[in-house]
FINUGU-402120 format. One record per residue (C-alpha): residue in three letters; x, y, z. Coordinates in steps of 0.2 Angstrom, whole numbers, padded with zeros to 4 digits, always signed. Layout:
BEGIN
ALAXYZ...
***
This chain:
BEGIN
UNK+0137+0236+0127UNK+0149+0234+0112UNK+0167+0231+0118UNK+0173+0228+0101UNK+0186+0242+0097UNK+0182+0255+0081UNK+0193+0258+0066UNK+0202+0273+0075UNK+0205+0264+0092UNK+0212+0248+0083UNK+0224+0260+0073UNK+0229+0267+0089UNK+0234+0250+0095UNK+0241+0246+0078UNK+0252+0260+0080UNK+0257+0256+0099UNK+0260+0237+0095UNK+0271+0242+0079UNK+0282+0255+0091UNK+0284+0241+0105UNK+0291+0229+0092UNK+0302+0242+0085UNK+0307+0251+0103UNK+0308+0236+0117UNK+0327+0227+0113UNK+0327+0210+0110UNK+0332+0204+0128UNK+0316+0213+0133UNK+0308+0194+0142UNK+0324+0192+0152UNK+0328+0209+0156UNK+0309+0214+0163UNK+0314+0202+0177UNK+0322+0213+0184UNK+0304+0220+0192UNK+0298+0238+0188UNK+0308+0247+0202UNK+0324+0238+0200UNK+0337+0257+0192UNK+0341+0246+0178UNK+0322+0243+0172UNK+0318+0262+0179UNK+0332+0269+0170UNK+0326+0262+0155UNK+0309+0267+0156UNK+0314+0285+0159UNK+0321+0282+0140UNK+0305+0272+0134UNK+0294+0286+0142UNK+0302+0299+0132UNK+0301+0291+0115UNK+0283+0287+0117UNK+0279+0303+0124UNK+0288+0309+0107UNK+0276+0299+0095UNK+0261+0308+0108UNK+0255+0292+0114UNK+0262+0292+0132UNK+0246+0301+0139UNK+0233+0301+0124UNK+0217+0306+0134UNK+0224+0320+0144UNK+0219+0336+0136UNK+0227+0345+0122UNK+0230+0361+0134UNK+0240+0349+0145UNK+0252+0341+0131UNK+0238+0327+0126UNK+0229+0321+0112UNK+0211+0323+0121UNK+0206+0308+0115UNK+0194+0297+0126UNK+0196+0286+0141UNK+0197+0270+0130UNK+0216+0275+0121UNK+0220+0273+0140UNK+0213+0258+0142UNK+0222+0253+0126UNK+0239+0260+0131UNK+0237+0252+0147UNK+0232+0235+0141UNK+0246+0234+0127UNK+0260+0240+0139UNK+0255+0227+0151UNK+0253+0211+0138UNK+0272+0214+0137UNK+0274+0219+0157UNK+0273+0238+0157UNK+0289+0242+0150UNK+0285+0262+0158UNK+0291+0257+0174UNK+0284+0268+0187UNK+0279+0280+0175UNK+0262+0273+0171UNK+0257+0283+0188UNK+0262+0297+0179UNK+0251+0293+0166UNK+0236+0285+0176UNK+0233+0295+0192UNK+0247+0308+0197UNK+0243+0319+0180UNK+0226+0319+0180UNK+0224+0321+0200UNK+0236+0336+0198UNK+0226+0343+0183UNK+0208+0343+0195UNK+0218+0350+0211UNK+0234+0358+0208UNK+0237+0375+0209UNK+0242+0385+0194UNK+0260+0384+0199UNK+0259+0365+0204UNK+0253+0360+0187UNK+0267+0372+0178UNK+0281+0363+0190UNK+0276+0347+0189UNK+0263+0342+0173UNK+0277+0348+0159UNK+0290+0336+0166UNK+0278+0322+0169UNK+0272+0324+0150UNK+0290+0323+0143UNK+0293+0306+0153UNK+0303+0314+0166UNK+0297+0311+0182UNK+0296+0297+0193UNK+0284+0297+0207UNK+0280+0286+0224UNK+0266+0289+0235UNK+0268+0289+0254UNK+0251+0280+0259UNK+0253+0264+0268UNK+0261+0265+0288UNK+0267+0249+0297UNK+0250+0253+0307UNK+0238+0259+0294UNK+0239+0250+0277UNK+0223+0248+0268UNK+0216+0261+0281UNK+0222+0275+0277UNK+0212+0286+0291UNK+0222+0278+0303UNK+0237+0283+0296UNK+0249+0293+0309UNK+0264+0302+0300UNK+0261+0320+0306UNK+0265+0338+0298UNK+0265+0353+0308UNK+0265+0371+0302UNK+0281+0379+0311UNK+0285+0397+0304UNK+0276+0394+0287UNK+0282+0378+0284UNK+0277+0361+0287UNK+0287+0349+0301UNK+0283+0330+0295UNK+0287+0317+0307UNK+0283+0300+0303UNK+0286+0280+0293UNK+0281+0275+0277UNK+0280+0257+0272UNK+0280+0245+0257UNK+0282+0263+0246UNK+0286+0258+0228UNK+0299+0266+0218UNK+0304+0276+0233UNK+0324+0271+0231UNK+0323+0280+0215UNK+0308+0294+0212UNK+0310+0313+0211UNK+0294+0319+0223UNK+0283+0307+0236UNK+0265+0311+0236UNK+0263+0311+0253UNK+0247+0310+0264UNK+0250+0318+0282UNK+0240+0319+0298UNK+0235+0338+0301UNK+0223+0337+0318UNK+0215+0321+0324UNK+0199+0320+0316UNK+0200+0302+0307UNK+0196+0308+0289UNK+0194+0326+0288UNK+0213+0328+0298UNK+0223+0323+0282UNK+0233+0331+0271UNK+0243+0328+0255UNK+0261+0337+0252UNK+0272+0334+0237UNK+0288+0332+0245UNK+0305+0329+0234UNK+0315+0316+0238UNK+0332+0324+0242UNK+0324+0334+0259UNK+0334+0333+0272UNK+0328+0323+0284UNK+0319+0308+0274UNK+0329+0290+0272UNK+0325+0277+0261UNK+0325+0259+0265UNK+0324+0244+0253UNK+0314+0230+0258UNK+0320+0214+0251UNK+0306+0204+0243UNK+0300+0192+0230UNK+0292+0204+0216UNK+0308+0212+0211UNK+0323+0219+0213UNK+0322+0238+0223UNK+0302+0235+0223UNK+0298+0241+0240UNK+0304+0252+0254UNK+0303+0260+0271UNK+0302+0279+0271UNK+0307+0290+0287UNK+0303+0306+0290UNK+0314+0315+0303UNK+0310+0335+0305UNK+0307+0337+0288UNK+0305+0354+0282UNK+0293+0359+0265UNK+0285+0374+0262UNK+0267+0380+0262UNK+0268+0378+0242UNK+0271+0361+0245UNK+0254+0359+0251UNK+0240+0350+0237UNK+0222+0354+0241UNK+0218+0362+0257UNK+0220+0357+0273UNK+0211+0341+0276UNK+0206+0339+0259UNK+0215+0323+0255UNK+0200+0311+0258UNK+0191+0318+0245UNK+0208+0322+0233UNK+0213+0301+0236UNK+0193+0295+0233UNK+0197+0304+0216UNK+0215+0296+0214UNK+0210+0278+0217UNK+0197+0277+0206UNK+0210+0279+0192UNK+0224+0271+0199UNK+0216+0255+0204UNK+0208+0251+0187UNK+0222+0260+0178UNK+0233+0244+0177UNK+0225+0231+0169UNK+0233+0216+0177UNK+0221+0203+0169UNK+0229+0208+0149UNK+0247+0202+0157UNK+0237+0186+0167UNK+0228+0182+0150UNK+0245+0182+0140UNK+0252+0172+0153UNK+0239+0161+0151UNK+0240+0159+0134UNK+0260+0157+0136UNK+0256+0142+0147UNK+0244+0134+0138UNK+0254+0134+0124UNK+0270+0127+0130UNK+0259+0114+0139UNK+0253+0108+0121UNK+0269+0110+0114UNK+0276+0096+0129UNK+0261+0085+0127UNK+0255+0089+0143UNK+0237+0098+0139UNK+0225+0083+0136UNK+0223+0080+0156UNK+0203+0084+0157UNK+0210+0093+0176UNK+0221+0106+0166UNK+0209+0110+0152UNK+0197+0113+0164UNK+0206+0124+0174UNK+0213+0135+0159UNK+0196+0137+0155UNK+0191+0144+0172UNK+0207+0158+0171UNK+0203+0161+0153UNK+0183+0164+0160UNK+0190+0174+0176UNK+0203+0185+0166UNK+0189+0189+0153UNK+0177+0192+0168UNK+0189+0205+0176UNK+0190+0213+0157UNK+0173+0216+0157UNK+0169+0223+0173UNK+0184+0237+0170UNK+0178+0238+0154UNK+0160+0245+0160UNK+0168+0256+0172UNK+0177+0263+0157UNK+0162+0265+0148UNK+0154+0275+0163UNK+0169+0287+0161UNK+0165+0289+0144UNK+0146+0293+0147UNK+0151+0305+0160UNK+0145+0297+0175UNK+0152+0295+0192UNK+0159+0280+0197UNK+0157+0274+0214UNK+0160+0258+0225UNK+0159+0245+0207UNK+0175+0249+0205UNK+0180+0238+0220UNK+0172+0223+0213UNK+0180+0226+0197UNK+0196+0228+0207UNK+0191+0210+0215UNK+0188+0203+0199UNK+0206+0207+0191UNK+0213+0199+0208UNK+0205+0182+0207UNK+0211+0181+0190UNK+0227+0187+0194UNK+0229+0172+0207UNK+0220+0160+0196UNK+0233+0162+0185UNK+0249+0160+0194UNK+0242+0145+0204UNK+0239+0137+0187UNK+0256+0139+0182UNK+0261+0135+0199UNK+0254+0119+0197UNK+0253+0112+0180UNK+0271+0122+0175UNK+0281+0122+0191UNK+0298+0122+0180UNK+0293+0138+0170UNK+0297+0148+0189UNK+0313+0140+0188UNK+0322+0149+0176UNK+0311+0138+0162UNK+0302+0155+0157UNK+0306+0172+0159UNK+0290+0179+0153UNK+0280+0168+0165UNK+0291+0174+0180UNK+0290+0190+0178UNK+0271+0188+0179UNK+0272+0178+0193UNK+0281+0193+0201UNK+0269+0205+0196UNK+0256+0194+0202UNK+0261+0190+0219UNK+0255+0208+0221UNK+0241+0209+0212UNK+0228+0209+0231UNK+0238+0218+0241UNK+0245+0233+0229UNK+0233+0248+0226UNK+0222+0242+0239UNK+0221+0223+0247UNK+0208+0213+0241UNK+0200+0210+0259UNK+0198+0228+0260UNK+0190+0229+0243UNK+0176+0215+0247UNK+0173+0225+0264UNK+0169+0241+0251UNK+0159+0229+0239UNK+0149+0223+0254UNK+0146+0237+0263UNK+0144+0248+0247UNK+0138+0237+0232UNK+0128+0225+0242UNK+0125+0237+0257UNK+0124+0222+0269UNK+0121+0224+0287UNK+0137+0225+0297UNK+0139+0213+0312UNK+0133+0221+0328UNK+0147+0223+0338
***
């Protein structure tokens, strides 16, 4: 496979290169610290988003018919890959962009997609998605929060935890227990925000400021229009979902410029002749190109049109050891670049800490690439 890019897709990140240096303001390093959900960072992506979306290259390979450019799934993997080398300067938004439109586009209704899909593609919407319970993380069959159809609307009672963005974003996409079958019981409801009935709860933590939240829902009342897919659909809707939103942030582009980041400042002090820190650049440069490639062939698969099934968990594996390879390097061998010696390499280390535990943890994607991609025995209970 060639994974060089063409004339037209090195244009495209010409043009997305030249709009960061001219758009991003020159505290950009310092202020990014902030973390992705912090209002002041979200508030400016909410302007960044618009002016991208204004030179149409916000969502370049959503169709034409829904305010794209149709072009093909490697502009998003171009988009993606430039806006995380400088720390994804979209905020939240890149859910938009990644999961929520599409997803929306294959299942929504008519009126759904004209709510929702118009706002999202002038860089208006912020989303959060209610997946993860204090009891059901990773396994999201077990979840518990319930919604109950009382006079032709739906009752939710139920928590939410670690839900990014929830302080700040307009609609939750919500996964609710219907019946009690494990799978087949789940439903998704696009719930705003401001219903009565649901609080918001920061959870103070390490990767930034007003990252993560608990989310309560108390009697809260949404309509039958509120509901996406059928009843007991979600499984299906989510597989969908995931497969996007779990290769849609390439985490190893920001752990490579990291790298790079470190390596250099290490020469510039003198301190890179050590066999022991060559040697271990090497192996995060090797992992991060490793992780590269295994995302890039499930790219490739998009663009031939095939399905993509259980590779995208080791692909997802792969972007996680570089990811900790990374920050343990500059853990190590940089220590002072965490204290306030490099705002670049912080914020990195910020996104990194998450990086096998968001979109899925990493112990839950090795069961999948065991059971699934190697299709190894399980342990007889």
């Amino acid at each position: 496979m060639d994974f060089t890019w063409n004339e037209e897709q090195r244009a495209f990140r010409d043009k997305l290169v030249a709009f960061l240096d001219k758009t991003l303001p020159e505290d950009w390093e310092e202020f990014s610290k902030h973390g992705p959900a912090s209002p002041a960072l979200t508030a400016y992506a909410a302007q960044f988003c618009r002016e991208i979306a204004g030179e149409g290259m916000l969502f370049p390979h959503w169709p034409k018919e829904h305010g794209g450019e149709g072009l093909s799934p490697w502009h998003q993997q171009i988009l993606a890959e430039v806006m995380w080398e400088v720390g994804e300067p979209r905020g939240g938004q890149y859910m938009n962009v990644n999961w929520i439109g599409p997803t929306l586009m294959a299942y929504g209704t008519e009126a759904q997609k004209a709510k929702y899909l118009p706002q999202i593609a002038r860089g208006e919407m912020l989303w959060c998605q209610g997946f993860s319970e204090p009891n059901s993380g990773s396994d999201l069959a077990s979840l518990r929060t319930r919604a109950e159809l009382v006079d032709g609307q739906y009752r939710i009672n139920g928590q939410k935890i670690w839900t990014s963005y929830a302080g700040l974003a307009d609609t939750c996409f919500l996964l609710t227990r219907t019946s009690d079958d494990r799978k087949k019981g789940i439903t998704i409801l696009l719930v705003p925000m401001d219903t009565p009935g649901i609080t918001v709860r920061q959870i103070p933590s390490l990767i930034g400021e007003g990252d993560i939240h608990e989310v309560f829902f108390d009697d809260v009342m949404v309509p039958l229009s509120a509901r996406f897919g059928e009843e007991g659909q979600a499984w299906e809707i989510i597989s969908y979902s995931l497969k996007n939103e779990r290769l849609g942030i390439p985490r190893y582009q920001l752990a490579r410029a990291a790298l790079d980041r470190a390596v250099n400042t290490l020469k510039t002090r003198s301190r890179f002749q050590r066999e022991a820190v060559r040697i271990e650049a090497a192996r995060c440069a090797a992992l991060t190109e490793a992780a590269r490639i295994a995302c890039y062939a499930i790219v490739q698969k998009r663009v031939d049109g095939l399905a993509v099934g259980p590779e995208a968990s080791s692909a997802r594996f792969a972007v996680v050891q570089a990811e900790r390879a990374v920050c343990e390097f500059v853990a190590e061998f940089l220590p002072e670049a965490l204290a306030g010696g490099s705002a670049f390499l912080q914020m990195h280390h910020q996104r990194g800490i998450v990086a096998g535990i968001a979109s899925g943890a990493a112990e839950i994607q090795l069961n999948i690439i065991a059971s699934d991609v190697l299709e190894l025995p399980r342990e007889p209970r």
